[in-house]
mmCIF file as Biopython writes it, N, C-alpha, C and O atoms, coordinates in Angstrom:
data_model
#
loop_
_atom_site.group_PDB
_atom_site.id
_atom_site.type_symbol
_atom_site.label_atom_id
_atom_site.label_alt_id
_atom_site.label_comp_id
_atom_site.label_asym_id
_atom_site.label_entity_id
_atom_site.label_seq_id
_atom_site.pdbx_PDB_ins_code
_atom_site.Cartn_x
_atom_site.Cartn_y
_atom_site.Cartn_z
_atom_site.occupancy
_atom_site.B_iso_or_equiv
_atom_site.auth_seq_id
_atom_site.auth_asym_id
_atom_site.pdbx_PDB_model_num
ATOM 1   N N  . UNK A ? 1  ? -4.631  76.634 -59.871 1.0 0.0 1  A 1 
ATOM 2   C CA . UNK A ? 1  ? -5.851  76.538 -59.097 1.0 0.0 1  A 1 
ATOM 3   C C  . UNK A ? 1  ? -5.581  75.934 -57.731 1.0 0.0 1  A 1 
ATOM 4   O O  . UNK A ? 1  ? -5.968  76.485 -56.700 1.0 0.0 1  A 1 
ATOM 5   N N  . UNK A ? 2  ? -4.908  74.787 -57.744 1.0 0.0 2  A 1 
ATOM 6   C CA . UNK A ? 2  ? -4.926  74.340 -56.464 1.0 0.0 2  A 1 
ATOM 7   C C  . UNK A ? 2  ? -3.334  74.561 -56.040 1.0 0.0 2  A 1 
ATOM 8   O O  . UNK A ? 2  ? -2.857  73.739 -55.258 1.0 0.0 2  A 1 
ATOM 9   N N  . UNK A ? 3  ? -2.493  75.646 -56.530 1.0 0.0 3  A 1 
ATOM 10  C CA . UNK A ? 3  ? -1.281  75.855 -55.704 1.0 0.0 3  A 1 
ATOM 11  C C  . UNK A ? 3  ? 0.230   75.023 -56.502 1.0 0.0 3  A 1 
ATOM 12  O O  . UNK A ? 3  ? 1.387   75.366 -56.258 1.0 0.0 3  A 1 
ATOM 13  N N  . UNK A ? 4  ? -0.151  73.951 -57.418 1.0 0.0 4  A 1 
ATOM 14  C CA . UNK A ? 4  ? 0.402   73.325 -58.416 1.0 0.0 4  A 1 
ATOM 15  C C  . UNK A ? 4  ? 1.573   73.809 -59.123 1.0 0.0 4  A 1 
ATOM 16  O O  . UNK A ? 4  ? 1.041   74.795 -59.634 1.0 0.0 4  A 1 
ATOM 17  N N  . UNK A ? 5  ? 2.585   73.841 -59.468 1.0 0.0 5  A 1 
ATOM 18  C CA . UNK A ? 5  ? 3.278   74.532 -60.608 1.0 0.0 5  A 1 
ATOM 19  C C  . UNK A ? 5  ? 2.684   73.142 -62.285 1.0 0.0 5  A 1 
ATOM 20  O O  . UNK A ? 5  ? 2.211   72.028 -62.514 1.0 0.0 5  A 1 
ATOM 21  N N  . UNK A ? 6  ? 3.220   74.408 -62.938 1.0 0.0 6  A 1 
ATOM 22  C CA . UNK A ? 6  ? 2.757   73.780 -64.181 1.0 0.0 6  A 1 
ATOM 23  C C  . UNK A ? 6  ? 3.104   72.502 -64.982 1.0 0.0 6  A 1 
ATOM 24  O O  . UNK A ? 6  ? 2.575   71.715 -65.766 1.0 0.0 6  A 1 
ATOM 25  N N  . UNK A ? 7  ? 4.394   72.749 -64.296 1.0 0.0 7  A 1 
ATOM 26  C CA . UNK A ? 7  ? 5.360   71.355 -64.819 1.0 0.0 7  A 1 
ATOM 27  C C  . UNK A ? 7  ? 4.856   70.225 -63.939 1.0 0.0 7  A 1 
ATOM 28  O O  . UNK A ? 7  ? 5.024   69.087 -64.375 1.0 0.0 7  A 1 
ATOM 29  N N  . UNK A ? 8  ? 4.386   70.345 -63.007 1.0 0.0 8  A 1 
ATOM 30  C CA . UNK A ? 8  ? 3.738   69.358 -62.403 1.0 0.0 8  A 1 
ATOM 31  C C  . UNK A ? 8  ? 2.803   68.915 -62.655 1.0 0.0 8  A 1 
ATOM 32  O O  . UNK A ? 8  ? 2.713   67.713 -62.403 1.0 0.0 8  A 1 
ATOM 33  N N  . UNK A ? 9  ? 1.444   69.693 -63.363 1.0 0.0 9  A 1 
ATOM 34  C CA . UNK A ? 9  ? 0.285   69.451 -63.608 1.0 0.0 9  A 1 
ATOM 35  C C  . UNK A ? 9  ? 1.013   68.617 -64.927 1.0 0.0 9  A 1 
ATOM 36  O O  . UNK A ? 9  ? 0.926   67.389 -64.916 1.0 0.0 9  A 1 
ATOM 37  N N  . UNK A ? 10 ? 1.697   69.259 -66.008 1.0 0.0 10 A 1 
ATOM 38  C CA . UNK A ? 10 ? 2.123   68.376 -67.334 1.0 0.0 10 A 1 
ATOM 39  C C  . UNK A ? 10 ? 2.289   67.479 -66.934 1.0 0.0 10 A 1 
ATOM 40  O O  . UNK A ? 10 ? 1.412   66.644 -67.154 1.0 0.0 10 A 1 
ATOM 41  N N  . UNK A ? 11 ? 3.562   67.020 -66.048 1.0 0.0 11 A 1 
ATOM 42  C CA . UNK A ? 11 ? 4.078   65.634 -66.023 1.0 0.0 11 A 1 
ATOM 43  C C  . UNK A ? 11 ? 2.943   64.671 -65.708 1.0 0.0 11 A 1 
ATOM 44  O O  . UNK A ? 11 ? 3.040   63.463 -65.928 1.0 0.0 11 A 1 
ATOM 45  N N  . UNK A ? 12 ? 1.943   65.204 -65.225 1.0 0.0 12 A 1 
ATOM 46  C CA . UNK A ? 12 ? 0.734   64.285 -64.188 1.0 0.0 12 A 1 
ATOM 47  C C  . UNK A ? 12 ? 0.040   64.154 -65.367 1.0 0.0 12 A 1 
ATOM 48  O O  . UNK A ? 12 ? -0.478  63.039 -65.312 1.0 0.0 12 A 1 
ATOM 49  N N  . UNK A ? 13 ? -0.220  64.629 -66.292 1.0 0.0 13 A 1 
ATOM 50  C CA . UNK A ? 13 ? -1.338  64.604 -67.231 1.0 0.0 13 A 1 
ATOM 51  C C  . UNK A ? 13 ? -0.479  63.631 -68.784 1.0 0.0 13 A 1 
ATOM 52  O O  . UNK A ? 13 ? -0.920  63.084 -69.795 1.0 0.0 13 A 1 
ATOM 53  N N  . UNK A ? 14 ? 0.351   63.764 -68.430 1.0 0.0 14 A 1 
ATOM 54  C CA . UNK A ? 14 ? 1.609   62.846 -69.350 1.0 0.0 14 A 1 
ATOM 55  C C  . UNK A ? 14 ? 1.630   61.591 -68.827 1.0 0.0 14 A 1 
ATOM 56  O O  . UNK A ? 14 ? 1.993   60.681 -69.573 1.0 0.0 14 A 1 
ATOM 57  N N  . UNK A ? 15 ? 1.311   61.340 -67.678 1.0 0.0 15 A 1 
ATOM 58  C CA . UNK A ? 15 ? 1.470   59.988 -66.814 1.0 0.0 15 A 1 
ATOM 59  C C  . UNK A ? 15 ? 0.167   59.344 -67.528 1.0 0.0 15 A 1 
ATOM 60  O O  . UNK A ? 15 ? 0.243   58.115 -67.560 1.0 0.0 15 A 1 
ATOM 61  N N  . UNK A ? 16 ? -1.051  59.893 -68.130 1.0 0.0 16 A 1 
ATOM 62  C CA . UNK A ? 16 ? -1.622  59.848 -68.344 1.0 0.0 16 A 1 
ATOM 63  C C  . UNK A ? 16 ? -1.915  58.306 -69.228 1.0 0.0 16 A 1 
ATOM 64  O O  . UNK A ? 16 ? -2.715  57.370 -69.244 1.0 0.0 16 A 1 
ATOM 65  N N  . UNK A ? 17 ? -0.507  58.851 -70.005 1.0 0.0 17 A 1 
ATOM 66  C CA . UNK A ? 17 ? -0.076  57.843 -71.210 1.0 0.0 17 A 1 
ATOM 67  C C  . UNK A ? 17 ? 0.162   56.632 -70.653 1.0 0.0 17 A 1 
ATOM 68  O O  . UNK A ? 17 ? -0.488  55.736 -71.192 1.0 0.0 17 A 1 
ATOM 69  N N  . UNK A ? 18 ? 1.184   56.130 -69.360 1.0 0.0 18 A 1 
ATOM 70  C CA . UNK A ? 18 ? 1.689   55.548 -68.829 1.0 0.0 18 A 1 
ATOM 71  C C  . UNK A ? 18 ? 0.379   54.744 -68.240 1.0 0.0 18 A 1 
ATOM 72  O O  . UNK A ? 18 ? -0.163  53.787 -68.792 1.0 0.0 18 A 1 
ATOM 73  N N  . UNK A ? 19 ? 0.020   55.305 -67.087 1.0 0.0 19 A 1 
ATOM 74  C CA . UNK A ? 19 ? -1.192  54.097 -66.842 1.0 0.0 19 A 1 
ATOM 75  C C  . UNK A ? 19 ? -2.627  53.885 -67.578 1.0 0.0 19 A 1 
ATOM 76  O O  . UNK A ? 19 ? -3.497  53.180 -67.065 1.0 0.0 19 A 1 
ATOM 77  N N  . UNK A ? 20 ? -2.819  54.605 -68.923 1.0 0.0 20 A 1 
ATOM 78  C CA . UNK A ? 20 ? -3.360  53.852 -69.684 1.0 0.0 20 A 1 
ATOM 79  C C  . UNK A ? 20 ? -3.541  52.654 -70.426 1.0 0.0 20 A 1 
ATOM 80  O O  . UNK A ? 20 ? -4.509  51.946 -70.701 1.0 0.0 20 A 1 
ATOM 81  N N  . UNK A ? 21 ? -1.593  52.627 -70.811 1.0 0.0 21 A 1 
ATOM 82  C CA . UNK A ? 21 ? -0.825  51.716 -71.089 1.0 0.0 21 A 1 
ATOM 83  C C  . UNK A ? 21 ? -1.256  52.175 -73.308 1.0 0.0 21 A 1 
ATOM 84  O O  . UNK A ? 21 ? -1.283  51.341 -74.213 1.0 0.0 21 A 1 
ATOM 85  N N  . UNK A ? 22 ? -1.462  53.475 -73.415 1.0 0.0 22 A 1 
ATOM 86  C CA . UNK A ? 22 ? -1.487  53.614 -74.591 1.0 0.0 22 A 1 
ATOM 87  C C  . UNK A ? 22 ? -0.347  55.106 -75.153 1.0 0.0 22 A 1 
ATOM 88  O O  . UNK A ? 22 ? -0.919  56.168 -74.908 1.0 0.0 22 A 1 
ATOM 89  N N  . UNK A ? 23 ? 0.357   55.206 -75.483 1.0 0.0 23 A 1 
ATOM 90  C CA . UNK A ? 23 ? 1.174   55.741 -75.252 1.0 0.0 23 A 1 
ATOM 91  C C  . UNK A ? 23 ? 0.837   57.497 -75.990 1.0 0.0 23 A 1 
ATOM 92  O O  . UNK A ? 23 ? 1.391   58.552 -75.683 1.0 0.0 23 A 1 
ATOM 93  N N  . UNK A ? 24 ? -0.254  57.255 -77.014 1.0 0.0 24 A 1 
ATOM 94  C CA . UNK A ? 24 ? -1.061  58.670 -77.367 1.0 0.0 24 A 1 
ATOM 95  C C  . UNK A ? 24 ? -2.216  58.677 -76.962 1.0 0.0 24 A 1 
ATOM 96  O O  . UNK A ? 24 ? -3.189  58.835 -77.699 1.0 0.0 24 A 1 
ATOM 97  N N  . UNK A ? 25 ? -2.268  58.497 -75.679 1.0 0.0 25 A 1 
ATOM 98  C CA . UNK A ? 25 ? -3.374  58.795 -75.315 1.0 0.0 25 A 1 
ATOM 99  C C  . UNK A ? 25 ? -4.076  59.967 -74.995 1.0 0.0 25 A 1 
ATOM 100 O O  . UNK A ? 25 ? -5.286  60.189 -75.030 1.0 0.0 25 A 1 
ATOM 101 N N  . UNK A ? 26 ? -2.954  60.818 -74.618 1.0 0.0 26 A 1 
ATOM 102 C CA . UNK A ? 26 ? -2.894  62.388 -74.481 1.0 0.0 26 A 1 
ATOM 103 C C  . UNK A ? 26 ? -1.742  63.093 -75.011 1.0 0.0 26 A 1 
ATOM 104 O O  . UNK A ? 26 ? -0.803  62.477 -75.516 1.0 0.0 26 A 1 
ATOM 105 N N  . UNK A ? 27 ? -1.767  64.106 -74.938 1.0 0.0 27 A 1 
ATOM 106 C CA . UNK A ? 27 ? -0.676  64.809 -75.827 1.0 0.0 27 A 1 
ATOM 107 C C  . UNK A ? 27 ? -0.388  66.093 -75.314 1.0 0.0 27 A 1 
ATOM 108 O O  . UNK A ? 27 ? -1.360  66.847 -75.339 1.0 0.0 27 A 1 
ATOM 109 N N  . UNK A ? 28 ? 0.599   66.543 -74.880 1.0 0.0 28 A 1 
ATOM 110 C CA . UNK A ? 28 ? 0.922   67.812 -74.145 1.0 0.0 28 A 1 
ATOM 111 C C  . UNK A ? 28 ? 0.139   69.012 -74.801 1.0 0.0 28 A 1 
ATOM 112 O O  . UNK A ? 28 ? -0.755  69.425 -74.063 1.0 0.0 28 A 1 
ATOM 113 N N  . UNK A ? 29 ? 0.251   69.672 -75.997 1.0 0.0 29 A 1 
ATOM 114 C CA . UNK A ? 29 ? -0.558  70.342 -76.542 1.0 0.0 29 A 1 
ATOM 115 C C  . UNK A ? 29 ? -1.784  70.273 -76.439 1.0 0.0 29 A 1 
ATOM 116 O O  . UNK A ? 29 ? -2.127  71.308 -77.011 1.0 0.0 29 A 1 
ATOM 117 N N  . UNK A ? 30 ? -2.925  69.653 -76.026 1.0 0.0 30 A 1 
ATOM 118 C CA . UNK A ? 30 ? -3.949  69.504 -75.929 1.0 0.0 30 A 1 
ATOM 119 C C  . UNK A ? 30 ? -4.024  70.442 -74.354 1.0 0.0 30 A 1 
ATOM 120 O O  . UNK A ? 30 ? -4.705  71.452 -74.176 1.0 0.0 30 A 1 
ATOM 121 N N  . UNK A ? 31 ? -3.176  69.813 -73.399 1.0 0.0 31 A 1 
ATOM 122 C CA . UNK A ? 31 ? -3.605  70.915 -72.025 1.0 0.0 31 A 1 
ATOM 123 C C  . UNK A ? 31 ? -2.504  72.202 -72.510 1.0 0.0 31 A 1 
ATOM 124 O O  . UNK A ? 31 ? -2.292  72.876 -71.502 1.0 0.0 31 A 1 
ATOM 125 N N  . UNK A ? 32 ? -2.092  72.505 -73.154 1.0 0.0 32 A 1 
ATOM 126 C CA . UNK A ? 32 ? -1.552  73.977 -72.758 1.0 0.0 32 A 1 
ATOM 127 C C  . UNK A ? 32 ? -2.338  74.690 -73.705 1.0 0.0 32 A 1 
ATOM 128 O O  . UNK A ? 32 ? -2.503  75.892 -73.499 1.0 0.0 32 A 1 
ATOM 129 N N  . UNK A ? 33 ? -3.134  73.871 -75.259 1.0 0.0 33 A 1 
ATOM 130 C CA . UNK A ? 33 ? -4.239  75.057 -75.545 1.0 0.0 33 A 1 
ATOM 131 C C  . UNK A ? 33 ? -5.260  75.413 -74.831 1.0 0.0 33 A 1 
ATOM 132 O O  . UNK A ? 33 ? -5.969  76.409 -74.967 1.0 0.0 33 A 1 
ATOM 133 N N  . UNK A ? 34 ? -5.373  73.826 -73.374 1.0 0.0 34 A 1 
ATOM 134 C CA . UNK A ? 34 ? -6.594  74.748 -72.478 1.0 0.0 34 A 1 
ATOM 135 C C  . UNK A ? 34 ? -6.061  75.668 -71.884 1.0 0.0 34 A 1 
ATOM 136 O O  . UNK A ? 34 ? -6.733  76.673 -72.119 1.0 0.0 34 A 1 
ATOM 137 N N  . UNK A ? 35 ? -5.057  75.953 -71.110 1.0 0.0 35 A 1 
ATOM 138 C CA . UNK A ? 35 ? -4.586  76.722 -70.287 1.0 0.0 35 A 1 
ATOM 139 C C  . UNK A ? 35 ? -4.055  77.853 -71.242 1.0 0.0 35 A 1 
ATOM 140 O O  . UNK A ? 35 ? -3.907  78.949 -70.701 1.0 0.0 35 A 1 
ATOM 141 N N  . UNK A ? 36 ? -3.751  77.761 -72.546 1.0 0.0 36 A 1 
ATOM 142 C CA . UNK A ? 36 ? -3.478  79.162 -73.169 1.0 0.0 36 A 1 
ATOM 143 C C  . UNK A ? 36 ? -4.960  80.115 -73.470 1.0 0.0 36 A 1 
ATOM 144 O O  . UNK A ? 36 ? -5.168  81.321 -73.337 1.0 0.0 36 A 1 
ATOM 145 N N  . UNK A ? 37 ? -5.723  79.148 -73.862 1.0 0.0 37 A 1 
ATOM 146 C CA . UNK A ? 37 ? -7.322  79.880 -73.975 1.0 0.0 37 A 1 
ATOM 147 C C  . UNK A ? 37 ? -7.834  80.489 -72.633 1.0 0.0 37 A 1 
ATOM 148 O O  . UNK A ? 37 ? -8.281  81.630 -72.514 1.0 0.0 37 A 1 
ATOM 149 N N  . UNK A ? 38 ? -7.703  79.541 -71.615 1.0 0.0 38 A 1 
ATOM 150 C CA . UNK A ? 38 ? -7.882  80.241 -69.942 1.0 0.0 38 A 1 
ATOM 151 C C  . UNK A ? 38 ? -7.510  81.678 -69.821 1.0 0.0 38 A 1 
ATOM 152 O O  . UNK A ? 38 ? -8.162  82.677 -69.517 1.0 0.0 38 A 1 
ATOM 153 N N  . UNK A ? 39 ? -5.510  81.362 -70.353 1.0 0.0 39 A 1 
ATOM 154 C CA . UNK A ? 39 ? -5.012  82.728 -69.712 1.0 0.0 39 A 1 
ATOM 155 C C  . UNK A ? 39 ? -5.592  83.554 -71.053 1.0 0.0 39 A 1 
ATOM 156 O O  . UNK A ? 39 ? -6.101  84.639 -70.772 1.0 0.0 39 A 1 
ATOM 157 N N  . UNK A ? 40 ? -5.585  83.270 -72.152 1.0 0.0 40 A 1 
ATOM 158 C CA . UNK A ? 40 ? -6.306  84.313 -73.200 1.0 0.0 40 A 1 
ATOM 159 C C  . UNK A ? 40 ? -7.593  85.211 -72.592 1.0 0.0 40 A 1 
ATOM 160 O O  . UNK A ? 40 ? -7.537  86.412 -72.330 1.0 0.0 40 A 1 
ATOM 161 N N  . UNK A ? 41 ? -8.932  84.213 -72.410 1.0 0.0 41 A 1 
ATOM 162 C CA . UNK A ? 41 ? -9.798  84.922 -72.377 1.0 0.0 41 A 1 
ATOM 163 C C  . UNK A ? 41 ? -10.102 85.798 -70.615 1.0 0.0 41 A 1 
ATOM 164 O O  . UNK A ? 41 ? -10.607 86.897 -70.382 1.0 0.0 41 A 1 
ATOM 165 N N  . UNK A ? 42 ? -9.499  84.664 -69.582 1.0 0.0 42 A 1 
ATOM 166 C CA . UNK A ? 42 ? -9.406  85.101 -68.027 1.0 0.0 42 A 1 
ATOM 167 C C  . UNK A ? 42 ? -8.372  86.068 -67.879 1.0 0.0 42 A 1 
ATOM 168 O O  . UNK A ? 42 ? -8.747  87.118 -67.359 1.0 0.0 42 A 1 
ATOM 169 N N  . UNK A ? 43 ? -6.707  85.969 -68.321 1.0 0.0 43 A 1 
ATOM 170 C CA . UNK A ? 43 ? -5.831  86.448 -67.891 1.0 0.0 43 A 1 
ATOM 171 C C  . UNK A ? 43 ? -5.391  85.247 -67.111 1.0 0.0 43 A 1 
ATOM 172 O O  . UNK A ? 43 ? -4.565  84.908 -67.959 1.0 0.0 43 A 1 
ATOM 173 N N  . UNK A ? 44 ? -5.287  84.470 -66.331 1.0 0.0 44 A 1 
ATOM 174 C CA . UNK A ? 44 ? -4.780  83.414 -65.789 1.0 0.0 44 A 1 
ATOM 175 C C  . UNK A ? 44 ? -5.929  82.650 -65.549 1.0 0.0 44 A 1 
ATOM 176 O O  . UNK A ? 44 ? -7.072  83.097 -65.647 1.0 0.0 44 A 1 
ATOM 177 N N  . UNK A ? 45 ? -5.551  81.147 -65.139 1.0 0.0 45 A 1 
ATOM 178 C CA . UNK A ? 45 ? -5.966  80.275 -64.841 1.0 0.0 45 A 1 
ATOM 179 C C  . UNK A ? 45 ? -6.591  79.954 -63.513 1.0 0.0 45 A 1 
ATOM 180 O O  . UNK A ? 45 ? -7.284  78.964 -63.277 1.0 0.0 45 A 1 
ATOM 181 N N  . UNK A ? 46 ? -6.217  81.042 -62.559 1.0 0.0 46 A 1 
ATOM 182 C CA . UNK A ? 46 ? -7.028  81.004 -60.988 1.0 0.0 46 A 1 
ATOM 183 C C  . UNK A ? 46 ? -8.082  81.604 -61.280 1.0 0.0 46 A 1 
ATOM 184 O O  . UNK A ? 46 ? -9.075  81.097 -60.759 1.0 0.0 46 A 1 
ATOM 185 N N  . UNK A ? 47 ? -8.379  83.004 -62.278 1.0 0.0 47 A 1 
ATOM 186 C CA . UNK A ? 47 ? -9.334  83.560 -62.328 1.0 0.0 47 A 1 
ATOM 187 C C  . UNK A ? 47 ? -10.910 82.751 -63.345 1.0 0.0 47 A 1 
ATOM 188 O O  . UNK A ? 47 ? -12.134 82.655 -63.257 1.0 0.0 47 A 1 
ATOM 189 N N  . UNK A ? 48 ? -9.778  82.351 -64.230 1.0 0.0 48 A 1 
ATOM 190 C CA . UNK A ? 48 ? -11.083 80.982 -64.975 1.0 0.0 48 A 1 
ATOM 191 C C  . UNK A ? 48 ? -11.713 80.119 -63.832 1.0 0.0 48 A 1 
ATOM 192 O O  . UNK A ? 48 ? -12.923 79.980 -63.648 1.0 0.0 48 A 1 
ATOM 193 N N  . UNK A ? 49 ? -10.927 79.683 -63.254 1.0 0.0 49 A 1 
ATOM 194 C CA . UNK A ? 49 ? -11.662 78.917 -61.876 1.0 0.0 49 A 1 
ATOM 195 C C  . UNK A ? 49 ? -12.076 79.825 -61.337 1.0 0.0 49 A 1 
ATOM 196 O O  . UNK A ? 49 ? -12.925 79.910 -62.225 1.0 0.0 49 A 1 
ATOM 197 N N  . UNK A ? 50 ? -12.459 81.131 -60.315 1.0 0.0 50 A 1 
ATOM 198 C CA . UNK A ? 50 ? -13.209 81.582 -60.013 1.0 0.0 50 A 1 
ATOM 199 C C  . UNK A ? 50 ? -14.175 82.386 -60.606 1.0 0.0 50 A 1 
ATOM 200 O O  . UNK A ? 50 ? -15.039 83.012 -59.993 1.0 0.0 50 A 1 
ATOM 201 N N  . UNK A ? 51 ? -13.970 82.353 -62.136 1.0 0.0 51 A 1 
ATOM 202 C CA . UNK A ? 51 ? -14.883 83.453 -62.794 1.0 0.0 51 A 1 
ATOM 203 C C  . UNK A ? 51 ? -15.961 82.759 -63.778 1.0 0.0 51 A 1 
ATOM 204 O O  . UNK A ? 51 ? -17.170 82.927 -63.940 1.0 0.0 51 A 1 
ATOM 205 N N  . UNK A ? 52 ? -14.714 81.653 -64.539 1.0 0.0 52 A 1 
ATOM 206 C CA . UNK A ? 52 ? -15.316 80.593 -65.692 1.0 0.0 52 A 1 
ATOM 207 C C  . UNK A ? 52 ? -16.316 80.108 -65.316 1.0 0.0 52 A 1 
ATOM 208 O O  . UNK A ? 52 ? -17.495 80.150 -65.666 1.0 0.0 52 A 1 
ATOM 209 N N  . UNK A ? 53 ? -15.473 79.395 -64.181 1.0 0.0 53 A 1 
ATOM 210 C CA . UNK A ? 53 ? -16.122 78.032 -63.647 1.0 0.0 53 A 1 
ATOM 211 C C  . UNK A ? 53 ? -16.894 78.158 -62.515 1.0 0.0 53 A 1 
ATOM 212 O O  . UNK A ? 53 ? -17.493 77.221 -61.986 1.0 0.0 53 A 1 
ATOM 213 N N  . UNK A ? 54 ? -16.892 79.117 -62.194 1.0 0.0 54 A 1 
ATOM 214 C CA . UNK A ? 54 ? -17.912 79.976 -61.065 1.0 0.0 54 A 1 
ATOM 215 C C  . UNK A ? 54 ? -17.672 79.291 -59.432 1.0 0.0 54 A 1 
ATOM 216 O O  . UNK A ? 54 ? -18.540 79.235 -58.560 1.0 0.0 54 A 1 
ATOM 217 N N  . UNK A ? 55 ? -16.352 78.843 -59.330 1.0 0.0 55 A 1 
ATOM 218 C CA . UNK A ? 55 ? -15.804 77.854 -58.045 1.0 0.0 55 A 1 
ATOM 219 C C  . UNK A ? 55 ? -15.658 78.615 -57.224 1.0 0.0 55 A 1 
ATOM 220 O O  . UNK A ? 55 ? -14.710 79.342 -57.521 1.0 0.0 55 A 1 
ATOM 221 N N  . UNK A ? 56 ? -16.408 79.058 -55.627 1.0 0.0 56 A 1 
ATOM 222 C CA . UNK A ? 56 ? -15.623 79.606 -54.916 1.0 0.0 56 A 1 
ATOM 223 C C  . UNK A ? 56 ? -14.378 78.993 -54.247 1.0 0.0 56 A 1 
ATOM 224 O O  . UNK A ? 56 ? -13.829 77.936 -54.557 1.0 0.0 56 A 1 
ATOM 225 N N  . UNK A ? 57 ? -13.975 80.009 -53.097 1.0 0.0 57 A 1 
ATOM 226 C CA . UNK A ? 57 ? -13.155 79.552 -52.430 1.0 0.0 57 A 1 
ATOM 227 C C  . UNK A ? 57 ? -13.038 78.317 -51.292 1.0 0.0 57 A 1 
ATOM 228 O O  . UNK A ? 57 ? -12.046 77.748 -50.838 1.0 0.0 57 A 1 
ATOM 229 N N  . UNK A ? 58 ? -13.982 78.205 -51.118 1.0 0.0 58 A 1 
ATOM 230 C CA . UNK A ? 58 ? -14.320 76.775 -50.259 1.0 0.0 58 A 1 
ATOM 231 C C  . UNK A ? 58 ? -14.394 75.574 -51.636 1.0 0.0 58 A 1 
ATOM 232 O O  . UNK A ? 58 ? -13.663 74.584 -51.678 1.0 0.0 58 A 1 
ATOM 233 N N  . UNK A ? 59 ? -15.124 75.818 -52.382 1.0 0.0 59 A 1 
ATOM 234 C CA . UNK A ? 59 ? -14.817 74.769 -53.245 1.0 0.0 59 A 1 
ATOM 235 C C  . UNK A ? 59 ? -13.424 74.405 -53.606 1.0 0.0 59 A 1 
ATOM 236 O O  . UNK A ? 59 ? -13.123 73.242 -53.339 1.0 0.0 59 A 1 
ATOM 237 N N  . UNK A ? 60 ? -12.663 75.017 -54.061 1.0 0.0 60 A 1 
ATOM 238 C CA . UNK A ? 60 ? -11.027 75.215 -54.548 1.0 0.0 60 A 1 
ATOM 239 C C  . UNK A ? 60 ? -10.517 74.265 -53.530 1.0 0.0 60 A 1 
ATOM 240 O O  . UNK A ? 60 ? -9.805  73.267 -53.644 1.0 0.0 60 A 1 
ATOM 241 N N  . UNK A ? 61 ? -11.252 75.029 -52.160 1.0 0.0 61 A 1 
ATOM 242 C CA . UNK A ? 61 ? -10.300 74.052 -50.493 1.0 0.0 61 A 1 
ATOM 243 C C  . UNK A ? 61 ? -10.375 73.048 -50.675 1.0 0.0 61 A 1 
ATOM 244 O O  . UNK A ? 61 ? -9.417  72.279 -50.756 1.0 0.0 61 A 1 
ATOM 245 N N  . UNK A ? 62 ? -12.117 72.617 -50.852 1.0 0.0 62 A 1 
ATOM 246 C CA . UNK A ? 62 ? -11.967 71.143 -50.592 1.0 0.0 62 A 1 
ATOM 247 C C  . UNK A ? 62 ? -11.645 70.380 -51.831 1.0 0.0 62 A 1 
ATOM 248 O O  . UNK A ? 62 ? -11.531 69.178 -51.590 1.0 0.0 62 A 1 
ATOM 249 N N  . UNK A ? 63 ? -11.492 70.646 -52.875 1.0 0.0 63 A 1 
ATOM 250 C CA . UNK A ? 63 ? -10.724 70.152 -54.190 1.0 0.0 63 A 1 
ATOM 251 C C  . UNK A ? 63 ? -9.477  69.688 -53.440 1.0 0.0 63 A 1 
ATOM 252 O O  . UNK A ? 63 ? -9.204  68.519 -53.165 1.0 0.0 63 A 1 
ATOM 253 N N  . UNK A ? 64 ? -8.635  70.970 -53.099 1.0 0.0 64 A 1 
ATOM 254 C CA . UNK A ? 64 ? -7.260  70.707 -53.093 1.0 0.0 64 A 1 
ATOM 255 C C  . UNK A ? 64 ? -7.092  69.492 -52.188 1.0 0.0 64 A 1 
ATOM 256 O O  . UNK A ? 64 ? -6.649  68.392 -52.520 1.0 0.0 64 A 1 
ATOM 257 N N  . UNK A ? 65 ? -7.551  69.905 -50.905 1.0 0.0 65 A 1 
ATOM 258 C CA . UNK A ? 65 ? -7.441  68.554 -49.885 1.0 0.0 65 A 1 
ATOM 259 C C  . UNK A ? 65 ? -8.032  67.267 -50.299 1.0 0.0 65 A 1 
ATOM 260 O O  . UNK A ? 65 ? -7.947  66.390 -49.439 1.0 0.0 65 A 1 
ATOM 261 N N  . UNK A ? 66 ? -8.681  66.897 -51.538 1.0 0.0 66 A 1 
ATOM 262 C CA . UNK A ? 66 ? -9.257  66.063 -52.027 1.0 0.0 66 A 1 
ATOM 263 C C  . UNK A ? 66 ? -8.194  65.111 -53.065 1.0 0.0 66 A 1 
ATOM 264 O O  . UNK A ? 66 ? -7.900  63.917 -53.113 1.0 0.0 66 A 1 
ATOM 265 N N  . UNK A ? 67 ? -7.777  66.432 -53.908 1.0 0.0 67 A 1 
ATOM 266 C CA . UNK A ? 67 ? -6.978  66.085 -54.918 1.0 0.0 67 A 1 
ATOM 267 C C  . UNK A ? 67 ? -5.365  65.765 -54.737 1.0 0.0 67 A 1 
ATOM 268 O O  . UNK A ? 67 ? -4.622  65.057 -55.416 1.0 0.0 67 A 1 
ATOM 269 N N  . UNK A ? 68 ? -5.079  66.666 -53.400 1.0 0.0 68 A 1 
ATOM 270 C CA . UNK A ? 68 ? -3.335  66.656 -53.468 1.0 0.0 68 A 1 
ATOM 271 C C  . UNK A ? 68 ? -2.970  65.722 -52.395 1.0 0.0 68 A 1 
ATOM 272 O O  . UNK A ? 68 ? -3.463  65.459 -51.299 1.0 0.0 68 A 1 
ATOM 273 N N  . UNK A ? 69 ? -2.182  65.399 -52.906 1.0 0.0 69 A 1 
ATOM 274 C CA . UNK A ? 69 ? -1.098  63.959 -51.505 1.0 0.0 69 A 1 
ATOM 275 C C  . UNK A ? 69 ? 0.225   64.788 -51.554 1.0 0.0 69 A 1 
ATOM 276 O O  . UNK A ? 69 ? 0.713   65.601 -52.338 1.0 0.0 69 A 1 
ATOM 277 N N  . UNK A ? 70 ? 0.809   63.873 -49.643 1.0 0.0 70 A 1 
ATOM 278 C CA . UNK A ? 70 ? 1.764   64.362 -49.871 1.0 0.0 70 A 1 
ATOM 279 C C  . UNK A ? 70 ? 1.991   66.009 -49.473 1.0 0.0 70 A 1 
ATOM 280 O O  . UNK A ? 70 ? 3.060   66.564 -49.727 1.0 0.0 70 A 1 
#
């Protein structure tokens, strides 16, 4: 969605654990059955964001510039 590779979004969502300070707090399987159901029922994951989630393209923009550093 916002230009991301995947291994990046994991590791970030794994960090998860880390500054919770609980170490199951999340669990890798939990985001790749979202993103396997995405690409299941969308075909990929850009199109769930513009189709699912009904986000245009200005929304996506200002996400990204919101969300990404760096």
């Amino acid at each position: 969605m916002l230009g991301v590779p995947r291994a990046t979004v994991e590791a970030d969502f794994l960090a998860s654990n880390q500054y919770t300070g609980d170490p199951e707090a999340v669990e890798l399987s939990w985001l790749r059955a979202a993103f396997a159901e995405a690409d299941q029922i969308y075909g990929d994951f850009d199109t769930y964001v513009h189709e699912g989630l009904k986000l245009d393209a200005a929304t996506v923009e200002t996400l990204r510039a919101k969300l990404l550093t760096g």
